[in-house]
C-alpha positions in Angstrom: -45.4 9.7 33.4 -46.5 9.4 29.6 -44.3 7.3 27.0 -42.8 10.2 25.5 -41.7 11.3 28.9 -40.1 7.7 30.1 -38.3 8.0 26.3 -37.2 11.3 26.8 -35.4 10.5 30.2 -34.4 7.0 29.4 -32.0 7.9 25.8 -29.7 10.1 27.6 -28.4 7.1 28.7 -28.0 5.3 26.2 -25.3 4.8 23.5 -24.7 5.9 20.2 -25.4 3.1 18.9 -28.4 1.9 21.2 -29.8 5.3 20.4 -29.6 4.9 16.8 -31.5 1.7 16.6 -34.2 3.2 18.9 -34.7 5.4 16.4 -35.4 2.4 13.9 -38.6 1.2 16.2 -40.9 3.2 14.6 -41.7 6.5 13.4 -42.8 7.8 16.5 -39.4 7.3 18.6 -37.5 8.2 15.5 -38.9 12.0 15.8 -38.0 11.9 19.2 -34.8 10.5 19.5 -33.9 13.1 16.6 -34.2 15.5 19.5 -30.3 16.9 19.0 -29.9 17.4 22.7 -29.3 13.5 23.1 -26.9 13.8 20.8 -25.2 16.8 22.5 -24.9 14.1 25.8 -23.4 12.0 23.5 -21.1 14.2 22.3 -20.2 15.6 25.4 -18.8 13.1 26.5 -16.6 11.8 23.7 -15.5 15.6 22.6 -16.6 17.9 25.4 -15.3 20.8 23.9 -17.7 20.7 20.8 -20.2 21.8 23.3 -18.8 25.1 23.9 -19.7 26.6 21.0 -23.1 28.2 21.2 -23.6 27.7 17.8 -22.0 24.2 16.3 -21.4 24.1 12.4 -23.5 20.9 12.1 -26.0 19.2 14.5 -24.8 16.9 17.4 -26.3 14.1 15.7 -24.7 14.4 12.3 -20.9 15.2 14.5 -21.5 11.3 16.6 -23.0 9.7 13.5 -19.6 10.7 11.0 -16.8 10.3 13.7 -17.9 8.5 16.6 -16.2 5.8 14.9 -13.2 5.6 13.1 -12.8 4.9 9.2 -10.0 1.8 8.9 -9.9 1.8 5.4 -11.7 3.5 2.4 -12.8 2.0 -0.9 -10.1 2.4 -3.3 -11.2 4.2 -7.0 -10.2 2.7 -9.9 -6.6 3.5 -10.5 -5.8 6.0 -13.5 -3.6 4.0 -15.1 -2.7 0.5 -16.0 0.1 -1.7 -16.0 -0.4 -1.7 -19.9 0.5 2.3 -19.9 3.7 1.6 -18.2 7.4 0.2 -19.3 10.1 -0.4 -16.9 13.8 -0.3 -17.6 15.7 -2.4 -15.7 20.0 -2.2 -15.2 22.4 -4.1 -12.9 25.8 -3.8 -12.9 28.5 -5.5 -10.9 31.1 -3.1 -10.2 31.3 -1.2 -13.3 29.6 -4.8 -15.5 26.3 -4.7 -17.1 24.4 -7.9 -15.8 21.2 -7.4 -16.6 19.8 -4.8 -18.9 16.1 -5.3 -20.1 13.2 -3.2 -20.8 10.3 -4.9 -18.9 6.3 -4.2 -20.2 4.1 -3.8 -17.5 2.0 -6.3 -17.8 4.8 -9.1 -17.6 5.2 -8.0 -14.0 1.9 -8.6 -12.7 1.6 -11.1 -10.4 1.0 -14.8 -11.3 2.5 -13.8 -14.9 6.3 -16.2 -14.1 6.4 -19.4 -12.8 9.8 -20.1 -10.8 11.6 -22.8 -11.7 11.7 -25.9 -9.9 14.5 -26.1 -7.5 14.1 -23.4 -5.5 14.1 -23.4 -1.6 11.3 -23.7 0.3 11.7 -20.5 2.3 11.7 -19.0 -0.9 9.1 -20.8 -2.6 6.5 -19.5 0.3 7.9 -16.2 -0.1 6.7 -16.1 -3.8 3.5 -17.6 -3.0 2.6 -15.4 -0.2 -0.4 -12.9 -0.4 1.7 -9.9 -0.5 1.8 -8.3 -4.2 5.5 -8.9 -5.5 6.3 -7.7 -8.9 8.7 -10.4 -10.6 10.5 -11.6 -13.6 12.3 -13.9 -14.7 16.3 -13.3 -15.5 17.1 -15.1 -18.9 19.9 -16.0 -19.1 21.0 -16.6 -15.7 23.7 -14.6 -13.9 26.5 -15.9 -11.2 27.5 -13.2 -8.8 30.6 -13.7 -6.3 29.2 -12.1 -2.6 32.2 -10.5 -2.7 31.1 -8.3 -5.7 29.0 -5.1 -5.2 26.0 -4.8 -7.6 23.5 -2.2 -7.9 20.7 -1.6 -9.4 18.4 1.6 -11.3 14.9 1.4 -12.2 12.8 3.7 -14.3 9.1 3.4 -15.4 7.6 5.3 -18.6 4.3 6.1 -19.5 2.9 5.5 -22.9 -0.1 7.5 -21.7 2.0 10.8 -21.3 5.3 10.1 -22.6 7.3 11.4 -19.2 9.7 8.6 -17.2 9.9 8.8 -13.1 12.6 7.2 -11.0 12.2 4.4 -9.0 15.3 3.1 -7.9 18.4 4.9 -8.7 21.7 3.2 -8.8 20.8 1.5 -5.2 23.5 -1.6 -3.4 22.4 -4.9 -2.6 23.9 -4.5 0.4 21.4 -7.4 2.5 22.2 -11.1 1.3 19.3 -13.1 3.6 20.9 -16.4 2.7 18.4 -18.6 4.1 15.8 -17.0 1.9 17.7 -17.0 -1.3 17.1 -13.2 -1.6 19.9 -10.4 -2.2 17.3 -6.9 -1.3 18.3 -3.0 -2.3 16.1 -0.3 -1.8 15.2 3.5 -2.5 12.8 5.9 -1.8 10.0 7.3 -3.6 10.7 10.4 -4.9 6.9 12.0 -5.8 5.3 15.0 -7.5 5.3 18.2 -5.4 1.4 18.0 -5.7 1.6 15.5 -2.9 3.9 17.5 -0.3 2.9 15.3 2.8 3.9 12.0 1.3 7.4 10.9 1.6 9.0 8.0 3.4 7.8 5.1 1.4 10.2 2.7 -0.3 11.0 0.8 -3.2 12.3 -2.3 -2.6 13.9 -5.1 -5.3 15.3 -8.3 -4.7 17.5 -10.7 -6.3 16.3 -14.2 -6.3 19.0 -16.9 -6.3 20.2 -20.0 -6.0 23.6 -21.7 -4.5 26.5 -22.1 -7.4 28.2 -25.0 -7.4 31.0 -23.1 -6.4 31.8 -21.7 -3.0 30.5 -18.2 -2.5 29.0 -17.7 -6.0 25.2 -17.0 -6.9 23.4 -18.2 -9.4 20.4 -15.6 -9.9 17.3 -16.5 -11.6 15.0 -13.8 -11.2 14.2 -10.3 -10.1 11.2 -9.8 -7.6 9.9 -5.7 -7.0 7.3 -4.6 -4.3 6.1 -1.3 -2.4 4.8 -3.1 0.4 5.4 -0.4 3.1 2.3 1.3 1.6 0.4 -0.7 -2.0 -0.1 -4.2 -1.0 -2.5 -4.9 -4.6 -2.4 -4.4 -8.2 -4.3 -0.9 -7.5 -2.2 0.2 -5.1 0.8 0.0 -6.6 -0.8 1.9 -9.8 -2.0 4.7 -7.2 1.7 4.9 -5.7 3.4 4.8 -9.5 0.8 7.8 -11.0 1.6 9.7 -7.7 5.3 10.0 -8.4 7.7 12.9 -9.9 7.1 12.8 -13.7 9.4 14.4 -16.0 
């Protein structure tokens, strides 16, 4: 048998990947291993229905070289807009009591922009530290809160860019007090442009951060945390999730 015979019966069995660094040897088995009825073996085997057609839209090779294995995770593009195009308006009530009313520039809720104060649990303090991107601020001056009190919270976010405000959160309970982590949680979801008609699902969540009262079943809370964590997880992705939402 010549070379180019032994080649010829000895890729079919090969792998994709075996198969594609044959064809790196040298010129030669390159032009051979090109041949798209390896591929078509390949194929076969991994989508044998691909096969059927007698005439396939693209060649076996390029169908095992884009999808014989799966893409985790694309490269993000830059976001299109900033936390500098973006204010936040911020309102908790308890009952029918303002608590906290504050209009919050983006930038101030990056992460790594507040300290917390010393004091804090530990639980707590490793939350805040932990790699997940949390959005917080501090609460100045402090507020107590009975548990027995129902509070609620709205946010809104502007854009300078455009001048049009979405809806975050909107008039949502803390109805979750995790006491061993110091951290009263409400949530809402998304609500985003009709351009995106297949994305729904995705919350909003915001979290009181506190500390015991001196007083029996009182709160002292020092700060407001914000994160989207069931889908952005960095500054970019948060920016992606906020420009996708319903703008009015």
């Amino acid at each position: 048998m010549s070379s180019d015979e032994i080649l010829k019966a000895v890729f079919p069995l090969l792998n994709g990947p075996d198969l594609a660094s044959c064809m790196s040897v040298c010129k030669h088995w390159q032009q051979i291993a090109q041949d798209d009825y390896f591929w078509k073996c390949l194929c076969a085997k991994k989508w044998p229905s691909t096969c059927k057609n007698p005439s396939p839209p693209v060649t076996y090779h390029k169908l095992f070289k884009t999808f014989y294995k799966r893409e985790h995770r694309r490269t993000l593009l830059p976001p299109r807009i900033s936390l500098n195009d973006l204010e936040f308006y911020i309102d908790i009530w308890a009952d029918d009591e303002i608590l906290f009313s504050q209009v919050i520039q983006g930038p101030a809720l990056r992460k790594g922009m507040w300290t917390p104060p010393p004091g804090i649990c530990d639980t707590l303090k490793y939350h805040l530290e932990g790699p997940e991107y949390k959005m917080t601020l501090p609460v100045d001056p402090k507020f107590a809160v009975p548990y027995t009190q129902t509070v609620s919270v709205s946010v809104l976010v502007s854009r300078k860019d455009t001048n049009k405000v979405a809806c975050i959160i909107n008039k949502s309970m803390f109805d979750y007090i995790d006491r061993s982590a110091y951290r009263a949680l409400a949530f809402d979801y998304l609500v985003f442009s009709p351009i995106y008609p297949f994305v729904s699902g995705i919350r909003a969540w915001i979290s009181l951060l506190f500390m015991e009262h001196g007083e029996e079943g009182i709160i002292d809370v020092f700060g407001v945390e914000m994160d989207f964590c069931d889908a952005a997880n960095s500054e970019d992705e948060v920016l992606w999730l906020l420009d996708m939402l319903d703008w009015k």
